[in-house]
C-alpha positions as CSV (number, residue, x, y, z in Angstrom):
1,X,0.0,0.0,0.0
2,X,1.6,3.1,-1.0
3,X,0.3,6.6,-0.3
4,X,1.3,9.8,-2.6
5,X,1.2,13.4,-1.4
6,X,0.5,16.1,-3.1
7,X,0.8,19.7,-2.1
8,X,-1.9,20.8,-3.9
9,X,-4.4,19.6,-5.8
10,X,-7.6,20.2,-8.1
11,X,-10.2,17.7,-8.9
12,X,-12.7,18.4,-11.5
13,X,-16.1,16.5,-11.3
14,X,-19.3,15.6,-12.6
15,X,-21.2,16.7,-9.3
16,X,-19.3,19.5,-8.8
17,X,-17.2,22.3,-10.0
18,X,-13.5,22.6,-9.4
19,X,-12.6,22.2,-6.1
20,X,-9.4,23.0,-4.1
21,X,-9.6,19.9,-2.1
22,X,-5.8,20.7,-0.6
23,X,-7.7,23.6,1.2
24,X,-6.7,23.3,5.0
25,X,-9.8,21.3,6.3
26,X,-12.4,23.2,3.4
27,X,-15.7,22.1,2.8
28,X,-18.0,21.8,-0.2
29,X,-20.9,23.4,1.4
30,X,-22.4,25.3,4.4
31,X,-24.4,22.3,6.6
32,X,-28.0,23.1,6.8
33,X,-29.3,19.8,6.4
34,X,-33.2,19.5,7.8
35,X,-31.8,16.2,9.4
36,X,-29.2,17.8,11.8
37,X,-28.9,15.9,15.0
38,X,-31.6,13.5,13.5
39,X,-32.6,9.9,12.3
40,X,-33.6,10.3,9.0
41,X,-36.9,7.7,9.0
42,X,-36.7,4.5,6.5
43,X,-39.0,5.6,4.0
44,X,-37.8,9.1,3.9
45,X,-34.2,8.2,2.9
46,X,-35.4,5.1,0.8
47,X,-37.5,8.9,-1.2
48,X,-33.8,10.6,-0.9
49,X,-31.9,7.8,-2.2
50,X,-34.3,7.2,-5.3
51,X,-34.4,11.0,-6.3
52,X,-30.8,11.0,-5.9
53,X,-30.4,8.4,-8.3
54,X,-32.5,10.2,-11.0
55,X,-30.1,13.4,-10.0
56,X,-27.3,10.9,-11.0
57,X,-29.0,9.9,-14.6
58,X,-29.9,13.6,-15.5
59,X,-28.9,17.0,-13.2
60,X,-31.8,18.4,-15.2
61,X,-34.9,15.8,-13.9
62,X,-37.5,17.7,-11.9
63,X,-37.5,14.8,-9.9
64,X,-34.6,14.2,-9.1
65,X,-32.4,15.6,-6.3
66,X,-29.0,15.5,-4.8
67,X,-28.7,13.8,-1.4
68,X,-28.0,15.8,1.8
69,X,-28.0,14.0,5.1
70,X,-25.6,16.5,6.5
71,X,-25.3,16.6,10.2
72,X,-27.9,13.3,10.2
73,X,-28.0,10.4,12.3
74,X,-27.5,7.7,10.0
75,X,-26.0,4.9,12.4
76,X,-25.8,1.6,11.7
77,X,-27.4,2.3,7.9
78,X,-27.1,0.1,5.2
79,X,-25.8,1.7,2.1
80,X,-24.2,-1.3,0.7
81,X,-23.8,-1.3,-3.3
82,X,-25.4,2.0,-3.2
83,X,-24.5,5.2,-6.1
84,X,-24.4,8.0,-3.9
85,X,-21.5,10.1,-5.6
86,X,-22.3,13.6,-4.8
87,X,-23.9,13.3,-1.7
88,X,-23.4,15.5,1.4
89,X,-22.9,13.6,4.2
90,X,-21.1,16.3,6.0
91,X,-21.0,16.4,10.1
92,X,-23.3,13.3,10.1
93,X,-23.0,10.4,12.2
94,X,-22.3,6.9,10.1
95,X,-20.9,5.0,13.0
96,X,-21.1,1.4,11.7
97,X,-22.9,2.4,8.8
98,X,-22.4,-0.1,6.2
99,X,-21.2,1.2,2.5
100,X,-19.8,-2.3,1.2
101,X,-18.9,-1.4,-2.4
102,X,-20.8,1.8,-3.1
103,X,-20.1,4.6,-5.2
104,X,-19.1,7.2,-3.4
105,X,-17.3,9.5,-6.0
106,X,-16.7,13.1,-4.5
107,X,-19.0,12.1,-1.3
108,X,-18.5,15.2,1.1
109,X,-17.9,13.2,4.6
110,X,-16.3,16.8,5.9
111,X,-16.5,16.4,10.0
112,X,-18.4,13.0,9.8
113,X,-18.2,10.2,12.1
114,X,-17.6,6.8,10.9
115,X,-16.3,4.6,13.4
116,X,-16.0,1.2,12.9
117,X,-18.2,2.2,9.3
118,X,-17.6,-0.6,6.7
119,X,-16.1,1.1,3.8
120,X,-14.5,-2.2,1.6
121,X,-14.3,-2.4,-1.6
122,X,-16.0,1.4,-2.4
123,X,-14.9,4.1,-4.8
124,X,-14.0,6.9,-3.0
125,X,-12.5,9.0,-6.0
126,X,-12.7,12.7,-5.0
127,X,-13.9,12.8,-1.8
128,X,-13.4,15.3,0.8
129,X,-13.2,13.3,4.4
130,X,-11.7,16.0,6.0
131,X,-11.8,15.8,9.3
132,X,-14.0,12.9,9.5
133,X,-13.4,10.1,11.9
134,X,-12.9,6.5,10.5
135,X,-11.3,4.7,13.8
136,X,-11.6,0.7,13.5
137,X,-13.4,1.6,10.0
138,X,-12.8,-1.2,7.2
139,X,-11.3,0.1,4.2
140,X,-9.8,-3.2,2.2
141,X,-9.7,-2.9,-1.1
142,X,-10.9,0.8,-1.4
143,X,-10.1,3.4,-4.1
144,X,-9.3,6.6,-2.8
145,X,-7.4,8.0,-5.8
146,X,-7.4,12.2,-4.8
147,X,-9.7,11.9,-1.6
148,X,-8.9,14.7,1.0
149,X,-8.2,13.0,4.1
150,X,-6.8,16.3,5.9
151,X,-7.0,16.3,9.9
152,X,-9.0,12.9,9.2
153,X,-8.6,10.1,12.5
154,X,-7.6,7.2,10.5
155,X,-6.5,5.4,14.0
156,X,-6.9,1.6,13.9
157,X,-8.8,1.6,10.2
158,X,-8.1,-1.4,7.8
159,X,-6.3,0.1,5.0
160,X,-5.1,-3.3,3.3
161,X,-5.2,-3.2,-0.1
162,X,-6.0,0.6,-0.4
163,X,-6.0,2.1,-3.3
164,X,-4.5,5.8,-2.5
165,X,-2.7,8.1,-5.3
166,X,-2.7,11.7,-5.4
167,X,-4.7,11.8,-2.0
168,X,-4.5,13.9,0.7
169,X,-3.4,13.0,4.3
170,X,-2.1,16.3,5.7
171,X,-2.6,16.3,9.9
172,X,-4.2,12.7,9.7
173,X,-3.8,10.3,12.5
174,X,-2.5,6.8,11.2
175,X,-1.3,5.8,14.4
């Protein structure tokens, strides 16, 4: 496992514009999620995940909408095999949330908690975990290829098999 820093770095994207991602702990967005501090019921996200994948197909679809669970209490969720590239998950609290070979392509995950979150196997191209906590989280066979880690608690995580170029890991905790 080998892991590339880069001093500064721009990542263009097809949910986004480009972003600085080497900015000291930045985020994507201003939290103002109508879940903060929140469970976010069943059928409610199972509505959020479905107009998010129409957001996915076309940015233009009435129906269909980007998915922002920032600050929410998403503990324990099952995301597993889920496209949710773009989506804000910033401040929110995944801790053993279960994202098993998702999509997860500039995810923001700015200031989120993960612990012991399965993350195997998942594309993490892009994404800003800044921040973010990830202790005991399971991350074999991930790619990160030019996620911001920055000031991210990576303490204890699986990283076997990682998949991690161009990434940033600034002020993160490996130990």
């Amino acid at each position: 496992m080998g892991f590339v820093l880069a001093g500064s770095l721009f990542s263009t994207g097809a949910y986004g514009k480009h972003l600085d991602v080497s900015a000291d702990l930045g985020t994507f967005q201003d939290c103002h999620g109508k879940f903060i501090g929140k469970q976010v019921p069943e059928e409610t996200r199972t509505q959020m995940l479905a107009a998010h994948a129409r957001w996915l197909t076309d940015h233009q679809d009435p129906k269909g909408m980007q998915a922002d669970f920032c600050g929410a209490d998403l503990s324990g969720v099952d995301f597993r095999e889920t496209d949710l590239s773009g989506a804000n998950f910033q401040g929110a609290n995944l801790i053993h949330a279960e994202f098993t070979a998702a999509k997860l392509v500039h995810v923001n995950f700015h200031k989120a908690n993960l612990t012991e979150a399965s993350l195997s196997s998942v594309d993490m191209q892009g994404a800003n975990a800044s921040g973010a906590t990830f202790r005991l989280a399971d991350f074999r066979k991930a790619n990160m290829t030019q996620a911001n880690f920055a000031g991210a608690d990576l303490r204890e995580a699986n990283l076997a098999e990682t998949r991690f170029r161009l990434g940033i890991l600034r002020g993160a905790d490996l130990e």
